[in-house]
C-alpha positions as CSV (number, residue, x, y, z in Angstrom):
1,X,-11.6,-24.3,-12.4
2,X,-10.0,-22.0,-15.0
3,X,-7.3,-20.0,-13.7
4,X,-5.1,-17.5,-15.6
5,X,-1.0,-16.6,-15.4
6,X,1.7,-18.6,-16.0
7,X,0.7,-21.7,-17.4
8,X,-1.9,-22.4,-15.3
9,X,-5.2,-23.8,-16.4
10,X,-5.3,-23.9,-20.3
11,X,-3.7,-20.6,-20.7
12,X,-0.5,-19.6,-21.4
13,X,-0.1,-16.3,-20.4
14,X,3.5,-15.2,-22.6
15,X,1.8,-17.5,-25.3
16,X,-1.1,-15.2,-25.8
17,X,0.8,-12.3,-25.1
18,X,3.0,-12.6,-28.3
19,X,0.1,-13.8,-30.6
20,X,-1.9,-10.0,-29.4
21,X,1.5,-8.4,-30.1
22,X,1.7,-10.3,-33.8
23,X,-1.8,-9.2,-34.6
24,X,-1.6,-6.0,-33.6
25,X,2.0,-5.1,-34.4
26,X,3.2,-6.9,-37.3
27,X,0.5,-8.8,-39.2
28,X,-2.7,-8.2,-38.8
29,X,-3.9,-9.4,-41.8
30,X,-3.4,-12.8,-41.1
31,X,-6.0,-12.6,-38.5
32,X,-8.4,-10.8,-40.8
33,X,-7.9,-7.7,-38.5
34,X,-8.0,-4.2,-39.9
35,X,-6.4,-1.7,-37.1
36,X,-7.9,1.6,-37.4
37,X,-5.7,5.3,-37.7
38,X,-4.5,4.8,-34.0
39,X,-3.8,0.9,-34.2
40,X,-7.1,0.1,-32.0
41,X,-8.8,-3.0,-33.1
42,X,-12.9,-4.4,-31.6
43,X,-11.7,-6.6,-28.7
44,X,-14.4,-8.8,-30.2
45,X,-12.5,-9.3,-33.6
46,X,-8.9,-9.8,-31.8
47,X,-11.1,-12.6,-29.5
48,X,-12.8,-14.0,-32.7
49,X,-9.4,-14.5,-34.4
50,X,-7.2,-16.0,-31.4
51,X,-10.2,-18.6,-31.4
52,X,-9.4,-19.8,-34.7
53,X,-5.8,-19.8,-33.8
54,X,-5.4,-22.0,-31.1
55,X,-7.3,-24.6,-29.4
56,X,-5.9,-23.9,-26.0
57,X,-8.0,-20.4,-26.7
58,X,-11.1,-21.7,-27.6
59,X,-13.1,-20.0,-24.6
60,X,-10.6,-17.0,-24.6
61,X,-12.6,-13.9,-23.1
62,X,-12.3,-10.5,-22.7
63,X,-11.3,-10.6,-19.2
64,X,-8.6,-12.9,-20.4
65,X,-6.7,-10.3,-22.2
66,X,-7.4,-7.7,-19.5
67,X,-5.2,-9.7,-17.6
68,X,-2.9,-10.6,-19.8
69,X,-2.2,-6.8,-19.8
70,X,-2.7,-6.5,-16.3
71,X,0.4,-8.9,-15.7
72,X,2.6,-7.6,-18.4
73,X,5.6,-5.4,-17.2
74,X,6.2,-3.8,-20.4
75,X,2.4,-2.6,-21.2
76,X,2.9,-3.4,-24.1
77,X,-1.2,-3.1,-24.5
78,X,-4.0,-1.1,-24.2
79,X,-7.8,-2.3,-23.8
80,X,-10.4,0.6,-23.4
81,X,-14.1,1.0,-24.9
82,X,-14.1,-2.6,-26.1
83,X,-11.6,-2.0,-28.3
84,X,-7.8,-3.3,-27.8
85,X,-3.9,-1.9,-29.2
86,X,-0.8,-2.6,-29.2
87,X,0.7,0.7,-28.0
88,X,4.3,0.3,-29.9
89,X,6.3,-1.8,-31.4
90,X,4.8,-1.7,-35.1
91,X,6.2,-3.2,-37.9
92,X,2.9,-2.4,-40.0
93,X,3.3,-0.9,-43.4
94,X,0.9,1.9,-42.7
95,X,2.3,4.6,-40.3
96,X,-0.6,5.0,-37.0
97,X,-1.2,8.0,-35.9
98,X,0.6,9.4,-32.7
99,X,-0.1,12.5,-30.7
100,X,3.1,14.9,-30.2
101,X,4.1,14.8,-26.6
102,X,6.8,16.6,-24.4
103,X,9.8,14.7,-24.0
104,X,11.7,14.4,-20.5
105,X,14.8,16.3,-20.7
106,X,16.7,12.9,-20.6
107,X,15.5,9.7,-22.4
108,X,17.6,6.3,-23.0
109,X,18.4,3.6,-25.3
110,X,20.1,0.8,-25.3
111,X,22.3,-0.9,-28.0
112,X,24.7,-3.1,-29.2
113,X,28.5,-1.7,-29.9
114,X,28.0,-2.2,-33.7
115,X,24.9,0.1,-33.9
116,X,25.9,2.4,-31.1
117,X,28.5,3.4,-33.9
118,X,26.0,3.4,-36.4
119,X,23.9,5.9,-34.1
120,X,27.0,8.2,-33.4
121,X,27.0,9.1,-36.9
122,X,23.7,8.9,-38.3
123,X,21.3,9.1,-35.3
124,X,18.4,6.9,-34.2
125,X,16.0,5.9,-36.9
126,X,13.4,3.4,-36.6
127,X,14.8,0.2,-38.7
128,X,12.2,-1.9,-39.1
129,X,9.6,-0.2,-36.6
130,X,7.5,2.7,-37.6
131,X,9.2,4.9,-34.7
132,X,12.8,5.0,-32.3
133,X,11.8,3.5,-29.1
134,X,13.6,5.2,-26.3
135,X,13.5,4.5,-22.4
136,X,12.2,6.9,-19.8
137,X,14.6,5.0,-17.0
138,X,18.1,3.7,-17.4
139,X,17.7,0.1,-16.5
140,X,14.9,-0.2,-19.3
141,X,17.5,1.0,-21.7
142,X,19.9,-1.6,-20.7
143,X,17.7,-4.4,-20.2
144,X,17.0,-3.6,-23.7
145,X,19.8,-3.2,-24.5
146,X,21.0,-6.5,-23.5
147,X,18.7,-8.4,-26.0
148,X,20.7,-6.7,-28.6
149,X,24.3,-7.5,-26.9
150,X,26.2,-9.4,-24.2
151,X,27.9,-6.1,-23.9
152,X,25.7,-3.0,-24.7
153,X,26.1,0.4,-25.3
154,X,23.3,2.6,-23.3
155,X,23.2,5.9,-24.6
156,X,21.6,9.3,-23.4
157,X,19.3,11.0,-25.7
158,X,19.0,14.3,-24.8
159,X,15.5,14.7,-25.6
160,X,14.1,18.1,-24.1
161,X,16.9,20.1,-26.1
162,X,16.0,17.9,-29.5
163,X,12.1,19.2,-28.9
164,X,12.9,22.5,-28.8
165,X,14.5,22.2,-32.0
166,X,11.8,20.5,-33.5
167,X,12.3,16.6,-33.2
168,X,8.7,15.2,-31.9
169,X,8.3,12.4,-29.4
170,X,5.3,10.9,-28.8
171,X,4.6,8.7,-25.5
172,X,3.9,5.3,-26.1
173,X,3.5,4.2,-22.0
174,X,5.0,5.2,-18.1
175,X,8.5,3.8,-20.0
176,X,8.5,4.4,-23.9
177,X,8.6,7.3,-25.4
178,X,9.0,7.0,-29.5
179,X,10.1,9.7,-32.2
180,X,10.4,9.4,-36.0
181,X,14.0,9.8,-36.2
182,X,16.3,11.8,-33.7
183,X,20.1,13.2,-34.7
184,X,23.1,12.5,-33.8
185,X,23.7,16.0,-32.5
186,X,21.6,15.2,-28.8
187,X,23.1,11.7,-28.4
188,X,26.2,11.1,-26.4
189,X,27.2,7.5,-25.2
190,X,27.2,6.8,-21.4
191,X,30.2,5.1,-20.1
């Protein structure tokens, strides 16, 4: 009997969850995977690749990814048309395509102290991504935030005013919303 979650069975559910995200986030050259204009890859390719990878994978399906999304509470992928993306998070040289969205009037992000100050002055830029991730809820922002600090900063990114003065956001899921870059003129620490 093959079962899947956890670490049930052969398959190790977070295990395979981070190895989809490295292909298709940060290096997907070195699982001979070429992402198109909107990150999507043939599921067949991604499946073809995670093979090779690990043993534990060797019968890796389809269906086996669909639930590995399915279970995820960050949805963090996509899987439609037997094709497969990461939906954000990309560290890939080339810049993927995103369609222009409107904002909420009030989006989050959570951060450590040291940034926060950073952020006051110079606004949100994306570091080492290829866009700002930003929260749609609060307690996104600070769980988030807490992987960054004991003690984070949570700011409010006033994100309805910044769009009518031109900053884009594009929606990445239900909870993440990106942007190129947003000032520091619609962002005001929460206390």
């Amino acid at each position: 009997m093959r079962t899947v979650g956890g670490k049930c069975g052969r398959l190790n559910i977070e295990k395979l969850s981070k190895a989809v995200s490295h292909a298709l986030r940060h290096e997907p050259w070195l699982y001979e995977l070429e992402l198109d204009d909107d990150g999507w890859v043939p599921i067949e390719d991604l499946l073809v690749a995670l093979r090779a990878e690990s043993p534990d994978w060797a019968s890796l399906r389809e269906s086996d990814i669909a639930a590995m999304i399915a279970r995820s509470d960050k949805k963090r992928h996509e899987l439609l048309g037997g094709k497969v993306r990461a939906l954000y998070g990309h560290s890939v040289p080339n810049k993927l395509s995103r369609r222009p969205a409107l904002p909420p009037a009030i989006l989050f992000h959570g951060t450590s102290p040291e940034a926060a100050q950073r952020i006051e002055v110079d606004g949100l830029r994306p570091m080492g991504r290829q866009y700002v991730h930003l929260s749609a809820d609060r307690a996104t922002a600070e769980k988030v935030g807490h992987r960054k600090a004991q003690s984070p900063v949570l700011l409010q990114v006033h994100a309805g005013r910044a769009n009518e003065e031109g900053v884009i956001f594009y929606r990445a899921n239900e909870v993440t919303w990106l942007s190129d870059f947003v000032p520091a003129a619609f962002i005001c620490r929460m206390e």
